[in-house]
N, C-alpha and C positions, 0 to 999 in steps of 0.2 A: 506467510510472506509479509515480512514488514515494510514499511514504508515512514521515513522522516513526516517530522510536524512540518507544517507550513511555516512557520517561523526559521525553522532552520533553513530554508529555501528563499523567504523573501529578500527583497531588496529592502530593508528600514527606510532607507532615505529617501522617501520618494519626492518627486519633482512636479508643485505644484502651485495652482495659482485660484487666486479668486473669482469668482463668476465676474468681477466688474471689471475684471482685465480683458485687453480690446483679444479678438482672432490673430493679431498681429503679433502680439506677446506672446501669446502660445506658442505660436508659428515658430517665431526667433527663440524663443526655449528650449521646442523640441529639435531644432536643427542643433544650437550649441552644445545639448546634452546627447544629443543624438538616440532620441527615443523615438518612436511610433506612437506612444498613446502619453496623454497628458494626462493626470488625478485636478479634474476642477472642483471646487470646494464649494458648496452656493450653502441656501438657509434648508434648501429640502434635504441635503446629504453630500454625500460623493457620487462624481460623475466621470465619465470618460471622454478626452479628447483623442480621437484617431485620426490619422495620416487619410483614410477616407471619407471622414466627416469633410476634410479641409479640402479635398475633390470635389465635394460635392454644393459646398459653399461657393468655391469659385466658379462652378458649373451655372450656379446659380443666380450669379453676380451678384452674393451679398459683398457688402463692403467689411472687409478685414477689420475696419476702425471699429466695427461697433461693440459691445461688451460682451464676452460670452455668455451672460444670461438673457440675450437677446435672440440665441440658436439655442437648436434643441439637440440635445445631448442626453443618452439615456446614464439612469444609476448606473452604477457600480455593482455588478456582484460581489457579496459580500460575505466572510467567513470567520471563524476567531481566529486568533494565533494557531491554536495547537490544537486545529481542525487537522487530518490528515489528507493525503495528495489525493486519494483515490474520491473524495470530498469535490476537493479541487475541480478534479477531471471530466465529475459528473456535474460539476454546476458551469465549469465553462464550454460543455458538449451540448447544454440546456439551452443556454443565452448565444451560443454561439459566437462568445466575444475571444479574446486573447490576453485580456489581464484581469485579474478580480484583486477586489483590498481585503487585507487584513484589518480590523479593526474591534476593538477591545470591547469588555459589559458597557463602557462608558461611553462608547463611540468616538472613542480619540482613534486616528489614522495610525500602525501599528508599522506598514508595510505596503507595498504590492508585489503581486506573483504573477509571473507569466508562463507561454507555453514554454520560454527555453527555459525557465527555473525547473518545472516539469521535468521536460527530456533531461535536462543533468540529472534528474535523482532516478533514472530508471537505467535499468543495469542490463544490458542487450544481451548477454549470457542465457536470459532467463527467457527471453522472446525467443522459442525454440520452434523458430518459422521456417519452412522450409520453401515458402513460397517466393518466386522472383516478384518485382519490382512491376514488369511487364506484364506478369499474370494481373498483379493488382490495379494497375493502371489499364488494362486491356479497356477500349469503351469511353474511355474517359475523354473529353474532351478541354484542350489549350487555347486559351488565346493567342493566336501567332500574329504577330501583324508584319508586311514590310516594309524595311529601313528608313521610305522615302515618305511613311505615312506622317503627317503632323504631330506634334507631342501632344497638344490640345485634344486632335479625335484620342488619339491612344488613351487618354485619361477618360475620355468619355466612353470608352468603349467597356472601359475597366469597369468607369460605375455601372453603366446599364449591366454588364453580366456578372458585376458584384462579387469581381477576383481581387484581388490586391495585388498581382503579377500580371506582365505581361513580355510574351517572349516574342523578340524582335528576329525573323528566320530568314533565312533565301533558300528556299525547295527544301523546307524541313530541314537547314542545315541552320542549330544555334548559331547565333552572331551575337544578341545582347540581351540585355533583360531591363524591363523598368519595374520598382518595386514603391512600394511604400517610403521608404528612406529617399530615393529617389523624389517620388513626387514633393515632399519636405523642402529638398534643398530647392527646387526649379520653383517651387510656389514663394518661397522666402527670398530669392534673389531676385524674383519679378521677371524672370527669363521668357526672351517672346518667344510664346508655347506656337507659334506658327510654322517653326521651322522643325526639321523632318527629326523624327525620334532617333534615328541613327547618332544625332549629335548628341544628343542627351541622355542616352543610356548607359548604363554599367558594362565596362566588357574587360577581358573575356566569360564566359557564361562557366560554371562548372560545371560538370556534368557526371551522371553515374550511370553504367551500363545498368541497360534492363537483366540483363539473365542476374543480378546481384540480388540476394534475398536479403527481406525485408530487414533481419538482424542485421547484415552486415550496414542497411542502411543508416539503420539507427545510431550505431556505432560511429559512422562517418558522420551524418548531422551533430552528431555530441561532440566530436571531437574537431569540427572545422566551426562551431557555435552558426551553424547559416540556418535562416529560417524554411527552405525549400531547396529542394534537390531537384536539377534538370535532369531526365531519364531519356536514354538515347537508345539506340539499337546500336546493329556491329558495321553497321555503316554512318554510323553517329548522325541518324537522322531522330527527331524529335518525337519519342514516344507517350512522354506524358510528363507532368510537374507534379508531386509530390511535396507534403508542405508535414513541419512539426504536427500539425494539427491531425494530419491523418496519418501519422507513424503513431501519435500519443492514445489516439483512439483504436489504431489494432493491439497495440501495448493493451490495454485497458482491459478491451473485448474479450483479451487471450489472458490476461490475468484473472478477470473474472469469472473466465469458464473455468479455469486451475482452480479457482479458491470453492468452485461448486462439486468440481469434481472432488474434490478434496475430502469439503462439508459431508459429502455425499459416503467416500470411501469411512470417514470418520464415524458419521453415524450408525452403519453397516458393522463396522468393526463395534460400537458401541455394543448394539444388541445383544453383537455375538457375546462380548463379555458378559452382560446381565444376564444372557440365558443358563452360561456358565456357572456365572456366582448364584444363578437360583437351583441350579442342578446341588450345586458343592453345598449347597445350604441342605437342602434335602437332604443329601446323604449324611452329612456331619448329623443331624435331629436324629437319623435313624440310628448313632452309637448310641449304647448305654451309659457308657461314661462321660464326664463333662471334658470336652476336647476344643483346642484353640488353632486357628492356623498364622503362625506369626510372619511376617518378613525378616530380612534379614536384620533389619536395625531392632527386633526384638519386637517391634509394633505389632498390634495385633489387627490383623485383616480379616477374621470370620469367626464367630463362635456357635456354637449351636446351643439351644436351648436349656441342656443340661448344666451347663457350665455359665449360662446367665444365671438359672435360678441360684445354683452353688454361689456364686460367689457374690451374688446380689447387686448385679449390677443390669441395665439398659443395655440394650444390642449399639446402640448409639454411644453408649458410656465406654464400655467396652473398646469401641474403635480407634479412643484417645488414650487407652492404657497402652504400657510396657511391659512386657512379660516381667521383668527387673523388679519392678511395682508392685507387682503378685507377688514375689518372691524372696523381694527385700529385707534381709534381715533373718531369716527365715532358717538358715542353717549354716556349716559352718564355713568362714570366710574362701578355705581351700577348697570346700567339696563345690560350690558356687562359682568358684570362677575356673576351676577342670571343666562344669558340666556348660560354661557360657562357651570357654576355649574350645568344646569340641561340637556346638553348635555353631560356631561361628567357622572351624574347617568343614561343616558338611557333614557330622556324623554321628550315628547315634549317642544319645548320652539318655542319663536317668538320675534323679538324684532324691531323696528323702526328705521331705521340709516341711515347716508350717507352709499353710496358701493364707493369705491375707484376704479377710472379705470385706468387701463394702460396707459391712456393721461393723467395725473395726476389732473383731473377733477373729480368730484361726484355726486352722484346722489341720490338723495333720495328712499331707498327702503323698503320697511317690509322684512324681514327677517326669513323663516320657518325652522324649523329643525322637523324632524319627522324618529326617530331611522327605519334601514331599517332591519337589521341582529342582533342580538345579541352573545354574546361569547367573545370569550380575545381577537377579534378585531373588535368591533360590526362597522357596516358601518351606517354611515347619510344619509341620503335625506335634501340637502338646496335648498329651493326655494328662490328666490330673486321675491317680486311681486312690480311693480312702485306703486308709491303714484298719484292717480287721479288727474290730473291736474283742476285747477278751471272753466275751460269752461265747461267739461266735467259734472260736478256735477252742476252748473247752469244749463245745458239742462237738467238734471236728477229731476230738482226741477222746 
């Protein structure tokens, strides 16, 4: 299973500012550009401004004016370009954050990635999940609050249970949501957070049936770019909230049990061939002739012993030669290329020639091809048999 480089996925241009820019700059930045997280740049490295650091400043009453290097903001997870996602996945599943930088051997800024660059490169075909929404949400527990509660608590509610959503209900029936982007714009406009969240929140709510499995969710998050899906029942009461972050992480989980199971099938199949090719080895030592097993492209895939000594080559040497090689030259242009043409339909052939040896001497041999395997890489059987020397046939006569 492949997966694109991080570069192919980042954003290059990323959107950023110096540690000596006030909270306020930030603020007006991330609203204009309309992001969640800032790249702040100070002498220690890159750092992250998030939509719930700015929660929690104000929660605080620090004053906006003062310089971002006067809050504390952690690094930056950090990766090369042409690091891959699954990379990615496991370092932003570590830190627990939502964007990491790309950045080069030199430490120049390269890029940022986030969870939605993620979700776009993963391909919901392959999440072959058969579990509902419901099932996976079962247990899980929402922030609900209602309509008539202050925007102020609701933000604080948010920090203390350290969600970034919160869903605004009347008897488990969605009405609205306050998000991140949300908190952005109400903190930058100076909006008096005293009056009821009802006014300030985002609505309508979208939502997706529970009995919907998890593939088709992912599908829906890729394709409406939202960073969480409100999950309902069939009375479109409030079952649970679901976020990129935990669709990216059954993605992952279920990937990497594919690529174990795989690892796993592969290895297994591995053996099985070595114990093969150690059988096929054995048998081939035990002909008395020197014998080769070629592929179709004439390469040679196994010799046995006799046929290294003969021709005075390494079991390893051997594996780089071409039967063509051995034979090249060797007799006559037609008898050569009838005995290649009827090796190459599948059938036996034989032909009389010098064999070329590694001393760069020859020897006269017959030559047997007798197909071993058939299919789109059928394997040979060549025997090499010497041509009876003249004493030998004078005793015989």
């Amino acid at each position: 299973m492949l997966f694109p480089k991080l570069d192919q996925l980042a954003t290059p241009e990323v959107i950023s500012l110096p540690d000596t820019a006030s909270v306020q700059s930030a603020l007006k930045l991330m609203k204009e550009h309309r992001i969640r997280a800032l790249v702040v740049v100070s002498c220690k490295g890159y750092k992250l401004l998030h939509a719930r650091d700015l929660v929690s400043f104000h929660l605080q009453g620090i004053d906006f004016s003062v310089p971002l290097a006067q809050v504390h903001l952690p690094l930056a997870p950090q990766l090369l370009p042409d690091s891959d996602v699954d990379e990615a996945i496991r370092l932003i599943g570590v830190h627990q954050v939502e964007q990491l930088c790309l950045v080069d051997d030199e430490g120049k800024l390269q890029g940022i990635v986030s969870y939605t660059d993620l979700v776009q490169s993963l391909d919901p075909e392959l999440l072959a999940e058969s579990q509902s929404l419901g099932e996976l949400l079962r247990g899980v527990q929402v922030l609900q609050v209602n309509k008539e509660m202050p925007a102020r608590v609701v933000l604080s509610l948010m920090q203390q249970q350290q969600v970034s959503t919160a869903l605004i209900s009347e008897e488990c029936i969605p009405l609205g949501i306050v998000t991140q982007t949300d908190v952005i714009h109400l903190l930058e406009a100076g909006d008096d957070l005293i009056r009821p969240v009802e006014q300030v929140m985002s609505s309508p709510v979208f939502t997706l049936p529970a009995s919907i499995s998890i593939q088709h969710a992912l599908a829906s998050i890729r394709e409406k770019r939202f960073k969480r899906l409100v999950v309902v029942d069939d009375s479109n009461r409030v079952v649970g909230l679901i976020s990129q972050q935990d669709l990216l992480s059954i993605y992952y989980n279920q990937w990497f049990g594919l690529l174990k199971q795989q690892q796993e099938e592969l290895t297994q199949a591995n053996q099985e061939l070595l114990q093969r090719n150690q059988l096929l080895s054995l048998v081939l030592d035990e002909i008395n002739h020197a014998v080769l097993v070629i592929q179709s492209n004439n390469q040679v895939m196994f010799s046995n012993q006799v046929a290294e000594q003969l021709l005075g080559y390494s079991p390893s040497a051997l594996l780089d030669t071409r039967l063509d090689q051995l034979l090249a030259g060797s007799a006559r242009s037609s008898e050569l290329q009838e005995f290649y043409e009827r090796l190459r339909l599948g059938l036996q052939a034989s032909v009389q020639c010098e064999l070329l040896l590694d001393s760069g001497s020859s020897q006269s041999m017959k030559v047997q091809a007798k197909p071993l395997l058939a299919g789109e890489d059928p394997l040979v059987l060549i025997t090499f048999i010497p041509k009876p020397d003249k004493n030998y046939l004078q005793q015989l006569n």
